[in-house]
BAMI-758384 format. One line per field, with one value per residue: residue number from 1; residue in three letters; x, y, z of N, C-alpha, C in turn. Coordinates in nm, 3 decimals, padded with zeros to 5 digits. Layout:
# residues N
nr: [NUM;...]
rest: [ALA;...]
nx: [X;...]
ny: [Y;...]
nz: [Z;...]
cax: [X;...]
cay: [Y;...]
caz: [Z;...]
cx: [X;...]
cy: [Y;...]
cz: [Z;...]
This chain:
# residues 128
nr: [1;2;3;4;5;6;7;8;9;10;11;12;13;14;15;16;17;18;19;20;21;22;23;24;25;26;27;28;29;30;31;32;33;34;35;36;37;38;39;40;41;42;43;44;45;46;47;48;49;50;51;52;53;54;55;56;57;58;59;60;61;62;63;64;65;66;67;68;69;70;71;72;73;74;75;76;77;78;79;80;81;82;83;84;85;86;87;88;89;90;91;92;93;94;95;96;97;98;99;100;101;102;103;104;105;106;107;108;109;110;111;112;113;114;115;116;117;118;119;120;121;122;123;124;125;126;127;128]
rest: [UNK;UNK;UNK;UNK;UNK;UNK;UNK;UNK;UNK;UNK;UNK;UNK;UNK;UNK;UNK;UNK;UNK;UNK;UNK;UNK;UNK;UNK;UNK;UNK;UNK;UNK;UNK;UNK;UNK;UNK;UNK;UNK;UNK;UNK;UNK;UNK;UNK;UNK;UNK;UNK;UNK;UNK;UNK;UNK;UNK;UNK;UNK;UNK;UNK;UNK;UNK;UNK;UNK;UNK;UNK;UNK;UNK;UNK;UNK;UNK;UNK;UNK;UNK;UNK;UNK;UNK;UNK;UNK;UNK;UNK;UNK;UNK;UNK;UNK;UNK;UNK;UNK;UNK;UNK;UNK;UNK;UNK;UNK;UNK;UNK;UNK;UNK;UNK;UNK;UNK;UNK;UNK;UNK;UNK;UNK;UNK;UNK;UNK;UNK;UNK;UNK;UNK;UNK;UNK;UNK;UNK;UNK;UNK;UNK;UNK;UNK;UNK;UNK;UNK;UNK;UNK;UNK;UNK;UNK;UNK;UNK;UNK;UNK;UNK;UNK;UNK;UNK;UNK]
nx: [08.575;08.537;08.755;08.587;08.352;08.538;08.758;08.502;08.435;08.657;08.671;08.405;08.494;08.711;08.466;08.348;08.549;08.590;08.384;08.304;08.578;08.516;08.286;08.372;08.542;08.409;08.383;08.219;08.298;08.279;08.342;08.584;08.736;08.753;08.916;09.271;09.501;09.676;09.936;10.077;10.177;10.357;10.359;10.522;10.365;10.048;09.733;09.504;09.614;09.771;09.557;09.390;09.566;09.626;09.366;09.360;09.643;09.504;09.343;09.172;09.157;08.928;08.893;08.697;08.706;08.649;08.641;08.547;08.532;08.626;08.619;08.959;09.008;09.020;08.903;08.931;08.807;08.843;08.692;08.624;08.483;08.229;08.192;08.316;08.480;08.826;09.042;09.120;09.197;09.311;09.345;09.493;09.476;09.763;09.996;10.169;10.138;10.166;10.118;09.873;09.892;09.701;09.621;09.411;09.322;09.169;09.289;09.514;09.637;09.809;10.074;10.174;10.243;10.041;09.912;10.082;10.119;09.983;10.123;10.343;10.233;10.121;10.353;10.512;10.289;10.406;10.658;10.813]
ny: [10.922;10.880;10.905;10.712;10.614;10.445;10.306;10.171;09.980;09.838;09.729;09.591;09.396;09.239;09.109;08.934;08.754;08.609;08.506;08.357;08.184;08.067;07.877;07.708;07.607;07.486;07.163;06.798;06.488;06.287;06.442;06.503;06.310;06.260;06.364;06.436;06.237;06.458;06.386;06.049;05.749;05.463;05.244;05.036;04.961;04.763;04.826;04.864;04.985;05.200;05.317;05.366;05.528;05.801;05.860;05.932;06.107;06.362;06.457;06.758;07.088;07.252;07.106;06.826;06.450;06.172;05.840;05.561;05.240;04.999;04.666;04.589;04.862;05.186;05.537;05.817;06.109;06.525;06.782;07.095;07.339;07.399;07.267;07.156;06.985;06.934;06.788;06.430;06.120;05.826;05.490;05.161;04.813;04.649;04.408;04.213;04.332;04.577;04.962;05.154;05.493;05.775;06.121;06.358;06.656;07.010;07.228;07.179;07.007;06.755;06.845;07.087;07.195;07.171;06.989;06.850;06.893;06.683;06.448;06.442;06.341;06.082;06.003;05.988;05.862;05.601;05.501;05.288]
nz: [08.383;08.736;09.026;09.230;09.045;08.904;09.060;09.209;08.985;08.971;09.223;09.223;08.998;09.102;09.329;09.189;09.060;09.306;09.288;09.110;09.160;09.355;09.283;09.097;09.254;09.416;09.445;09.371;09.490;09.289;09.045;09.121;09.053;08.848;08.703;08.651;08.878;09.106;09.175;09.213;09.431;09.481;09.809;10.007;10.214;10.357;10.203;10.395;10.646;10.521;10.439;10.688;10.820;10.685;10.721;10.995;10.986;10.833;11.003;11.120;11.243;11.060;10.869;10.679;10.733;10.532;10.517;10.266;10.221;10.031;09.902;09.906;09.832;09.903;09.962;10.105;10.158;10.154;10.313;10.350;10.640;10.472;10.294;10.092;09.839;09.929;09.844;09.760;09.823;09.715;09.749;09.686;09.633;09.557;09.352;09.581;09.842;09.856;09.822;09.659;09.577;09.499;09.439;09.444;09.372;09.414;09.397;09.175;08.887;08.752;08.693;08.857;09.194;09.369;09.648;09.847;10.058;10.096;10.019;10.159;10.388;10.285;10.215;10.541;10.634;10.509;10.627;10.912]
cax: [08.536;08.570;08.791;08.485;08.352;08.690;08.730;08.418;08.383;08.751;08.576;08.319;08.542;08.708;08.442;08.278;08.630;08.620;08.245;08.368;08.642;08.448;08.232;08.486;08.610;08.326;08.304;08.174;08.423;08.276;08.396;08.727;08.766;08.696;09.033;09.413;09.554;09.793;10.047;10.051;10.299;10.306;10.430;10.515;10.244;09.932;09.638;09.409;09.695;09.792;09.411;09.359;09.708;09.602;09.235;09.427;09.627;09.437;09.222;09.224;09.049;08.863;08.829;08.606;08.776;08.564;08.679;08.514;08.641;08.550;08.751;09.076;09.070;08.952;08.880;08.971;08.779;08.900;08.589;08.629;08.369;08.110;08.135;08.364;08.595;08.992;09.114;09.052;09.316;09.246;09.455;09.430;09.614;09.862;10.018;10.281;10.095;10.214;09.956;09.866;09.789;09.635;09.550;09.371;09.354;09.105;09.392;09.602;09.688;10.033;10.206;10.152;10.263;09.959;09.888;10.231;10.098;09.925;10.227;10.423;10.093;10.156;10.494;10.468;10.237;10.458;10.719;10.768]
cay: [10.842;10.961;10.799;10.656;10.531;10.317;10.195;10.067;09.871;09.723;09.600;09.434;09.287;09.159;09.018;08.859;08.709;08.542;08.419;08.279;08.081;07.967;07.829;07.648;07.531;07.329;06.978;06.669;06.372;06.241;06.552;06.549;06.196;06.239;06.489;06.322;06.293;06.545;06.258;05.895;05.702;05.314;05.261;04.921;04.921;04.713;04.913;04.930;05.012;05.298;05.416;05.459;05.614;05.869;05.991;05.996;06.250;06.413;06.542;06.903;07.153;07.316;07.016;06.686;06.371;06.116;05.785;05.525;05.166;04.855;04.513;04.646;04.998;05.276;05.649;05.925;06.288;06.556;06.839;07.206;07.350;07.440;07.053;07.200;06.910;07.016;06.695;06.335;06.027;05.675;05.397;05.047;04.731;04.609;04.300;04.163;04.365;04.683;05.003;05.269;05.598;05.826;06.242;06.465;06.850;07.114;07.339;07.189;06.894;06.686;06.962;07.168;07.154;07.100;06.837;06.844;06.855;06.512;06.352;06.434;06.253;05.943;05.938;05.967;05.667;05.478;05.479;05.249]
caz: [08.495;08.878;09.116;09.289;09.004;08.897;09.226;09.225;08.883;09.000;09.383;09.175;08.918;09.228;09.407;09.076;09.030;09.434;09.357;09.002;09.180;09.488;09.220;09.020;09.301;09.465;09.337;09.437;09.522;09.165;08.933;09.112;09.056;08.676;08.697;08.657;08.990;09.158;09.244;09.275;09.420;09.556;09.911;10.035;10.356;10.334;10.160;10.507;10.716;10.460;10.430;10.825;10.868;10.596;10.799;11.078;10.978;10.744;11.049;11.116;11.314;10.969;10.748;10.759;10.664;10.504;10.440;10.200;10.218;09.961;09.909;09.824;09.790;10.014;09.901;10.180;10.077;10.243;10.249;10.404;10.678;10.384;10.246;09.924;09.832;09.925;09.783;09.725;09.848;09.617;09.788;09.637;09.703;09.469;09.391;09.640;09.936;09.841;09.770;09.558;09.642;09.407;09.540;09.364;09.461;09.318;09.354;09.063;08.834;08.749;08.685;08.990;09.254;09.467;09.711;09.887;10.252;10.084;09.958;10.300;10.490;10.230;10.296;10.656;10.653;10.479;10.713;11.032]
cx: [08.605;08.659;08.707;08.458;08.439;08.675;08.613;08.375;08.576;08.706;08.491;08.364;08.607;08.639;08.388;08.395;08.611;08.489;08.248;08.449;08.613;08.409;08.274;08.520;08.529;08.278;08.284;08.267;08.424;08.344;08.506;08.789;08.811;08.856;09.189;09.476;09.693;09.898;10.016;10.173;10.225;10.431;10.422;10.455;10.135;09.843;09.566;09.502;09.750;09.653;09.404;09.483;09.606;09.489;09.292;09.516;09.653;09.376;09.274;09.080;08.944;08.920;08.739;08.675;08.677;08.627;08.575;08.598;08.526;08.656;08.848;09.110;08.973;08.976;08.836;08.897;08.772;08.788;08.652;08.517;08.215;08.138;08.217;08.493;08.739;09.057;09.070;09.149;09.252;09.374;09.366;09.524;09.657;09.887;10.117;10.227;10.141;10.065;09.985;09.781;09.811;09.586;09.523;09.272;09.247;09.208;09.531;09.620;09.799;10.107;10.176;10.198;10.197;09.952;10.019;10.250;10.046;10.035;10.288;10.335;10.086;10.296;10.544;10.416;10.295;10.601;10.726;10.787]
cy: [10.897;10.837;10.691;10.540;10.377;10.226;10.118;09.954;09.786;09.637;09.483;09.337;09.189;09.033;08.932;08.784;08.580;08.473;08.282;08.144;07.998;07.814;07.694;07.558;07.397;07.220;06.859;06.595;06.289;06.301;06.561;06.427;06.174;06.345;06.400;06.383;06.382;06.499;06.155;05.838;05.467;05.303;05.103;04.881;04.878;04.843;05.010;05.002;05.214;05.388;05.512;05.536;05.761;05.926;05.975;06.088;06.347;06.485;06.692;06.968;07.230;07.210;06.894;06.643;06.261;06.003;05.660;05.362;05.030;04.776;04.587;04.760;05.075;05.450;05.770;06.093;06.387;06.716;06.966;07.241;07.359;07.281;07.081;07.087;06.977;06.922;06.564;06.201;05.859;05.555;05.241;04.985;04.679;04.483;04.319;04.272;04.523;04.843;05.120;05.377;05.712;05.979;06.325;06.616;06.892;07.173;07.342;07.035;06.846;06.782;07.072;07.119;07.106;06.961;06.801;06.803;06.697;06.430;06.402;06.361;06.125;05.877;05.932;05.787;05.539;05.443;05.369;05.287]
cz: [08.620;08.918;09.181;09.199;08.908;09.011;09.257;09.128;08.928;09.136;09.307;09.060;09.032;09.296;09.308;09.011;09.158;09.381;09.220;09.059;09.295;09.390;09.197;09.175;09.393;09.412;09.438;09.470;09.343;09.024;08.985;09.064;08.919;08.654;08.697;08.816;08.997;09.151;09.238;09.299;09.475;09.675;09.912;10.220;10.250;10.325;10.306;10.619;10.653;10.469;10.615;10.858;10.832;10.673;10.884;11.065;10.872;10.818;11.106;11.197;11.190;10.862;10.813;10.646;10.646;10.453;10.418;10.211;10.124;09.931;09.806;09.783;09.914;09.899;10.069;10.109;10.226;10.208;10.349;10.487;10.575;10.317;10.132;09.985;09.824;09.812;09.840;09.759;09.765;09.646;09.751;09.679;09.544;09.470;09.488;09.810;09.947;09.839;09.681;09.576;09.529;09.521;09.418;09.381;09.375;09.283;09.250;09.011;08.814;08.733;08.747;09.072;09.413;09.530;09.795;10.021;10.188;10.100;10.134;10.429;10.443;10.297;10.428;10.744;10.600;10.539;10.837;11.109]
């Protein structure tokens, strides 16, 4: 085999690796949902107070923030210019007025350490 042709069956293992993990990586808000979250913690702010913190700042010049709100819980999805879910925020209310926030990343499960800018945007909001 020539130099040429090497180099070229490694480019296209390459790019047939990038189109593989695009793939993989675009999911709905429903298939990430179906995934164990990244993190969860419970903060002691009221649920709605915690939700709008959270798309506020969540927003970014290259993402769209999408949030979702029904009695007692809200659902934050956090999408990339092409609409590919980044990650997923699931805040509920608790007893005693407390909440529960739930994130879940394409880019890794509980034992990763993805989602980190999330958790520093939770804990943020749960501050006064």
């Amino acid at each position: 085999m020539t130099f040429r042709s090497v180099f070229g069956v490694l480019a296209l293992g390459v790019i047939v690796g990038v189109i593989v993990g695009a793939l993989a990586a675009c999911q709905s808000p429903g298939e990430l949902a179906q995934k164990p979250p990244t993190w969860s913690a419970t903060y002691q702010v009221p649920w709605q107070t915690m939700a709008n913190c959270i798309v506020a700042r969540s927003q970014g010049p290259l993402v769209t923030v999408t949030p979702t709100f029904t009695s007692g819980r809200a659902q934050v999805v956090v999408t990339n210019p092409a609409g590919a879910v980044l990650g997923s925020f699931d805040i509920r209310q608790t007893s005693g007025g407390a909440s529960e926030v739930a994130y879940r990343s394409i880019y890794g499960g509980p034992d990763t350490s993805a989602g980190g800018d999330a958790r520093d945007i939770a804990d943020r909001c749960a501050r006064p």
